[in-house]
N, CA, C and O atoms as CSV, one atom per row, in Angstrom:
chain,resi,resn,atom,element,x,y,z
A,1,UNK,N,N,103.719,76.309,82.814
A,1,UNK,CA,C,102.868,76.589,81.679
A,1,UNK,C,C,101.386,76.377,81.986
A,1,UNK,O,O,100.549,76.527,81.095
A,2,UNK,N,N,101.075,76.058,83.129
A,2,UNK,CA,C,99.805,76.155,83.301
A,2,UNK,C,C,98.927,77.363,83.388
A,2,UNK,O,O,99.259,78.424,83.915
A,3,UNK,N,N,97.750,77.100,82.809
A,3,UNK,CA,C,96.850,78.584,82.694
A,3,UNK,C,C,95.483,77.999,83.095
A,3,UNK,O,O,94.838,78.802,82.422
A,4,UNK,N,N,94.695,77.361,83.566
A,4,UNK,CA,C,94.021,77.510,84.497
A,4,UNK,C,C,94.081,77.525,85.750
A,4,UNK,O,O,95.027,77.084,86.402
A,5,UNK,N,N,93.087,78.028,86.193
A,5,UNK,CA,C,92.600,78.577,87.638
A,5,UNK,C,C,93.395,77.045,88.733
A,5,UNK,O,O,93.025,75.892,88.953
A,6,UNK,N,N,94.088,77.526,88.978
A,6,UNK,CA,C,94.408,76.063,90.424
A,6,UNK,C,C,94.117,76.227,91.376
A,6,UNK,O,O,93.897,77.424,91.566
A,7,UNK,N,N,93.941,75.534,92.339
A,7,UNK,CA,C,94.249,75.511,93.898
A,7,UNK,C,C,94.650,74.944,94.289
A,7,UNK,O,O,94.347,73.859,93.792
A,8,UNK,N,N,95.359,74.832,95.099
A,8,UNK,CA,C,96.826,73.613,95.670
A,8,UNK,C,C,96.529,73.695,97.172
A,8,UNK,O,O,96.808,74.761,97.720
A,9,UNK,N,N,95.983,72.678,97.933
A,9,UNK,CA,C,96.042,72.442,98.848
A,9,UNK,C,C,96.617,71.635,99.715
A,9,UNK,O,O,96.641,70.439,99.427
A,10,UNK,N,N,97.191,72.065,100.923
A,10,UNK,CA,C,98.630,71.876,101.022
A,10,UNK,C,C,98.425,71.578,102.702
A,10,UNK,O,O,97.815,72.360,103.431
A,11,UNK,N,N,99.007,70.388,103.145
A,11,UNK,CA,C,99.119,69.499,104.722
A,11,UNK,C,C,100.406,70.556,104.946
A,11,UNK,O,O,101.140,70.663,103.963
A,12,UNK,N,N,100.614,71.017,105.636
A,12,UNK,CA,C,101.527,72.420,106.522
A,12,UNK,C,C,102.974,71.142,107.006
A,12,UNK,O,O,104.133,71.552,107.067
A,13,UNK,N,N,102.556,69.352,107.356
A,13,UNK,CA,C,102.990,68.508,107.879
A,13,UNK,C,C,103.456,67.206,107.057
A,13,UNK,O,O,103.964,66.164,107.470
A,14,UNK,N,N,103.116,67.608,105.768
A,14,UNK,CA,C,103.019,66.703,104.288
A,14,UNK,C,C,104.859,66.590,104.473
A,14,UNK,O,O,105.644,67.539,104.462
A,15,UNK,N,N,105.148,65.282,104.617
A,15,UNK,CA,C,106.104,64.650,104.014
A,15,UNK,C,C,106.610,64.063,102.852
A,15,UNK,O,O,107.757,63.776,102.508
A,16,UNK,N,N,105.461,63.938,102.291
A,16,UNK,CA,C,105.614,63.666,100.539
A,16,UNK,C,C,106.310,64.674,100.247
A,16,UNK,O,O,107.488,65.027,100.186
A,17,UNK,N,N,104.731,65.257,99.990
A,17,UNK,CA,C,105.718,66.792,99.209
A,17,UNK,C,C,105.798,68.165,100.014
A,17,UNK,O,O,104.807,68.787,100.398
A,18,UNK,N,N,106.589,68.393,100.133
A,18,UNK,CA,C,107.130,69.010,101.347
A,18,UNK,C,C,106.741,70.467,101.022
A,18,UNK,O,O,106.587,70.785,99.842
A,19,UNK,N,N,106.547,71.523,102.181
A,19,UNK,CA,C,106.046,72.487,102.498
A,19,UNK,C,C,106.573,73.829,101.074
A,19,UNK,O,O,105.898,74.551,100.340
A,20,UNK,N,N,107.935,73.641,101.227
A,20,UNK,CA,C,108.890,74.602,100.017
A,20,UNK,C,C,108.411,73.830,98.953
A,20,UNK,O,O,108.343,74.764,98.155
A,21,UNK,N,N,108.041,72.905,98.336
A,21,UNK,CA,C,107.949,72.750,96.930
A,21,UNK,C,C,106.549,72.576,97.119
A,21,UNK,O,O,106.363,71.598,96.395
A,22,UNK,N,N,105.409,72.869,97.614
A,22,UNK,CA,C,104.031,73.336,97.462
A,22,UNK,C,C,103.661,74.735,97.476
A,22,UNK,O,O,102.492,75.037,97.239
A,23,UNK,N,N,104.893,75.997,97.832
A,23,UNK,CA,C,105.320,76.842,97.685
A,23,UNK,C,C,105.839,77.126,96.786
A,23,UNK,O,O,105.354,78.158,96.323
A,24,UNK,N,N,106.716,76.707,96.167
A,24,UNK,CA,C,107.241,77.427,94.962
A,24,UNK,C,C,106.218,76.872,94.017
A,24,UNK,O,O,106.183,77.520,92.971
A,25,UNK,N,N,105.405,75.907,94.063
A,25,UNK,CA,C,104.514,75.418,93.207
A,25,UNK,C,C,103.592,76.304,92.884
A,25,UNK,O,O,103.035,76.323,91.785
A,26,UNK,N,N,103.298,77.333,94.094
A,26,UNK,CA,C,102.069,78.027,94.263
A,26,UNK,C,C,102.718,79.395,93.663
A,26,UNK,O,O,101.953,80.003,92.914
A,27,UNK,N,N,104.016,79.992,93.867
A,27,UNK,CA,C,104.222,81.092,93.275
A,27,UNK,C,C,104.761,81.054,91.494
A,27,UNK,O,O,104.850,82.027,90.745
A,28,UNK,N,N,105.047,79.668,91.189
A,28,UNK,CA,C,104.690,79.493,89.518
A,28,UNK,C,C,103.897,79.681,88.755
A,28,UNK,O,O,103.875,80.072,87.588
A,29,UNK,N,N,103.078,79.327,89.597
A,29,UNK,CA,C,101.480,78.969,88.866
A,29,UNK,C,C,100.891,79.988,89.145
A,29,UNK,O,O,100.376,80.274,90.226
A,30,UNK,N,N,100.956,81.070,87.459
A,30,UNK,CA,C,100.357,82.640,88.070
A,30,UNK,C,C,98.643,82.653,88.586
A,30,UNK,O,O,97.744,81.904,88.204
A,31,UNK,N,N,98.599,83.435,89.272
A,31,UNK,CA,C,97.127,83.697,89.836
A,31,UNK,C,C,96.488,82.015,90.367
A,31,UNK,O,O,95.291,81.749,90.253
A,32,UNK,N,N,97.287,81.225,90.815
A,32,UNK,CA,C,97.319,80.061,91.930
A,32,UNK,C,C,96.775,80.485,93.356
A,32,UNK,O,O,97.494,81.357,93.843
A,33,UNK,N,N,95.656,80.100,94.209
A,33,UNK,CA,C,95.670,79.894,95.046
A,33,UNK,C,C,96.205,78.667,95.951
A,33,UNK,O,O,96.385,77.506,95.582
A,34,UNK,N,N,96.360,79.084,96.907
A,34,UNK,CA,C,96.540,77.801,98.130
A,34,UNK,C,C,96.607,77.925,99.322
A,34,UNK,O,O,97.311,78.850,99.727
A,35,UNK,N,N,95.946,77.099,100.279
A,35,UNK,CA,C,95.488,76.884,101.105
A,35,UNK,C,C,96.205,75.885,101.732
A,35,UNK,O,O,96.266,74.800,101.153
A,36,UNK,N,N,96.987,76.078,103.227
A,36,UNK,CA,C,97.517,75.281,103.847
A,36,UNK,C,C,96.777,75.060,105.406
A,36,UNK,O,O,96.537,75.791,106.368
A,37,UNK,N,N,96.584,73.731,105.087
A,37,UNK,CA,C,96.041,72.885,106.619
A,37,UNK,C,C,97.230,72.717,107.710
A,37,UNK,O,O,98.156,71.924,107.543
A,38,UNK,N,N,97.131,73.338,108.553
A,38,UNK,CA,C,97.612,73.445,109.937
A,38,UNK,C,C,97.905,71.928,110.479
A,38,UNK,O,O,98.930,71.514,111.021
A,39,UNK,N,N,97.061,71.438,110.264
A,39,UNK,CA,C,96.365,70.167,111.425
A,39,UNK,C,C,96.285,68.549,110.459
A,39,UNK,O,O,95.564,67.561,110.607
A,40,UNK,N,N,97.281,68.842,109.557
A,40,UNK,CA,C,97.533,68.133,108.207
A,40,UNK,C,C,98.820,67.568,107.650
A,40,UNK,O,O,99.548,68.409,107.122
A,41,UNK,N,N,99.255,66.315,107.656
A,41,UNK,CA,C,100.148,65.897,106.229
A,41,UNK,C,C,99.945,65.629,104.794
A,41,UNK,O,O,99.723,66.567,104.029
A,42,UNK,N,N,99.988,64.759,104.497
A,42,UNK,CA,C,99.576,64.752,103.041
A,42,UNK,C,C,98.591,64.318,102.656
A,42,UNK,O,O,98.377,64.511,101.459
A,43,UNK,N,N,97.539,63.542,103.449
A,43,UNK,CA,C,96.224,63.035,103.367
A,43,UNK,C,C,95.295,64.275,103.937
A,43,UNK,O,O,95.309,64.529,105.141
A,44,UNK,N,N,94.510,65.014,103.039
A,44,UNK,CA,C,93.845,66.052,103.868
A,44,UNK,C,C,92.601,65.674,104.410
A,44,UNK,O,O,91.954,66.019,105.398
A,45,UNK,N,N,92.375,64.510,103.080
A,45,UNK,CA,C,90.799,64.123,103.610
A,45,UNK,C,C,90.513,63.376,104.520
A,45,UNK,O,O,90.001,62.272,104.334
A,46,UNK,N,N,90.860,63.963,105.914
A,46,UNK,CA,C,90.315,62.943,107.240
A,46,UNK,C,C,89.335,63.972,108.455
A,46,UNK,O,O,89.304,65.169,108.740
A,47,UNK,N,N,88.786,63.024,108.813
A,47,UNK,CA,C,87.614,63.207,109.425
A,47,UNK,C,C,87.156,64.789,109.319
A,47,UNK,O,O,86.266,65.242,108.599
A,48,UNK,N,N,88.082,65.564,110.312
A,48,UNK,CA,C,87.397,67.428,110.315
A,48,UNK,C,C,87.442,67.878,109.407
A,48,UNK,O,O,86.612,68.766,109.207
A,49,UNK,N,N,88.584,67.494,108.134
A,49,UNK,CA,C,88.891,68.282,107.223
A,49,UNK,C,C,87.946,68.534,105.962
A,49,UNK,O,O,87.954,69.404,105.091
A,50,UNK,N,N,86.811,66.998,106.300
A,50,UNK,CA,C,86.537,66.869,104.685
A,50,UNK,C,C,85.578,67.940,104.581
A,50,UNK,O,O,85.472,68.412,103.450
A,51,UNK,N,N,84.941,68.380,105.374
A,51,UNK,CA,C,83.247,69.367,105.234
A,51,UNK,C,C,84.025,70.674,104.752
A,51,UNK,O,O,83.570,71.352,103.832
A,52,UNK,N,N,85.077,70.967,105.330
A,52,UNK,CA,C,86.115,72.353,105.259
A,52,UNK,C,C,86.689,72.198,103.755
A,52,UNK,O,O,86.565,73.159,102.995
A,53,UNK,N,N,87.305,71.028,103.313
A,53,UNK,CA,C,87.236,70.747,101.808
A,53,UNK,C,C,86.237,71.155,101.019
A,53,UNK,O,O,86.204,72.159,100.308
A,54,UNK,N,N,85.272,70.176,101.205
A,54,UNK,CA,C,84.332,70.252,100.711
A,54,UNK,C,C,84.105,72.003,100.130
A,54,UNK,O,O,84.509,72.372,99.028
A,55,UNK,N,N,83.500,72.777,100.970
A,55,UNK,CA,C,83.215,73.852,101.208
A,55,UNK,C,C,84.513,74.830,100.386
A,55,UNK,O,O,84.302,75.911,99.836
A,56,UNK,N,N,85.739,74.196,100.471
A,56,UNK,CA,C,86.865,75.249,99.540
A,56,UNK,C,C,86.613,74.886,98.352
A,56,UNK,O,O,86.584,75.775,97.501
A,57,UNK,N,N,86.343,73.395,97.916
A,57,UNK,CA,C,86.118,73.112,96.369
A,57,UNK,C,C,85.198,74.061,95.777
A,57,UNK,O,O,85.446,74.714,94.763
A,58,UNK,N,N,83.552,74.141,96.811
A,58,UNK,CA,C,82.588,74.764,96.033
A,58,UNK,C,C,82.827,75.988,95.881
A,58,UNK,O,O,82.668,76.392,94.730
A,59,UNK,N,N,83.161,76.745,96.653
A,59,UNK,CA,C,83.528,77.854,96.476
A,59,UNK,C,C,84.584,78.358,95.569
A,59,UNK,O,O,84.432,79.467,95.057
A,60,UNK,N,N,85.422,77.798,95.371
A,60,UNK,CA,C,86.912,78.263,94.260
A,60,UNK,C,C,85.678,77.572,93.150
A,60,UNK,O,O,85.384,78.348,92.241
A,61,UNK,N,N,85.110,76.531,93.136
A,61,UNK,CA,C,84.247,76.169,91.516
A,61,UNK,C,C,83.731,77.467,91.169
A,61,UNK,O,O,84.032,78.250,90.268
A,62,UNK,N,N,82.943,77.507,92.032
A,62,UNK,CA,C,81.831,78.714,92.029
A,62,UNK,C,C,82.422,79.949,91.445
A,62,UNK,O,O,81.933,80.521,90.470
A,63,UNK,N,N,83.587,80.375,92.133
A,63,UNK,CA,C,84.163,81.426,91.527
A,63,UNK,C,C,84.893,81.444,90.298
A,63,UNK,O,O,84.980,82.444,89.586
A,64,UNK,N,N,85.432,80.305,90.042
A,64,UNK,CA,C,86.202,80.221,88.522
A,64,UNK,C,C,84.999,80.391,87.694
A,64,UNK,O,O,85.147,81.174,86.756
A,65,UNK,N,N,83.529,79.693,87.851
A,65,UNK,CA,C,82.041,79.362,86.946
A,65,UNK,C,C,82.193,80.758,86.336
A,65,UNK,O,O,82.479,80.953,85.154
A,66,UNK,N,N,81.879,82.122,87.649
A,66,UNK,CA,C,81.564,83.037,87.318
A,66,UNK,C,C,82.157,84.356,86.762
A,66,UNK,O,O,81.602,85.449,86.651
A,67,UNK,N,N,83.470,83.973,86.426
A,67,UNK,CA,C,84.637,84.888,85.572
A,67,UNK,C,C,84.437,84.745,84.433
A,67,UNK,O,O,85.152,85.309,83.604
């Protein structure tokens, strides 16, 4: 039942929550993006990742601002 804009970003290596249920998460949630880190488990924010974060937040903001 969610209806805003998401993005689900997703450790490719995440043992929490595992690869298929950040997937089916992403095809529920209509017009959901997501983005999966290669080089990632479930903590994304470490060292290389955060500027690359960073940079997906502003941009998906930016674009939800301007719809």
């Amino acid at each position: 039942d969610i209806t805003v804009p998401t993005l689900i970003l997703a450790g490719k290596y995440d043992e929490i929550t595992l690869m298929d249920v950040q997937k089916r998460m992403h095809e529920k949630i209509k017009g959901s993006e997501m983005i999966i880190f290669d080089n990632a488990k479930h903590n994304l924010l470490v060292g290389k990742n955060n500027e690359e974060i960073l940079n997906i937040l502003k941009n998906f903001y930016k674009k939800i601002k301007d719809e």
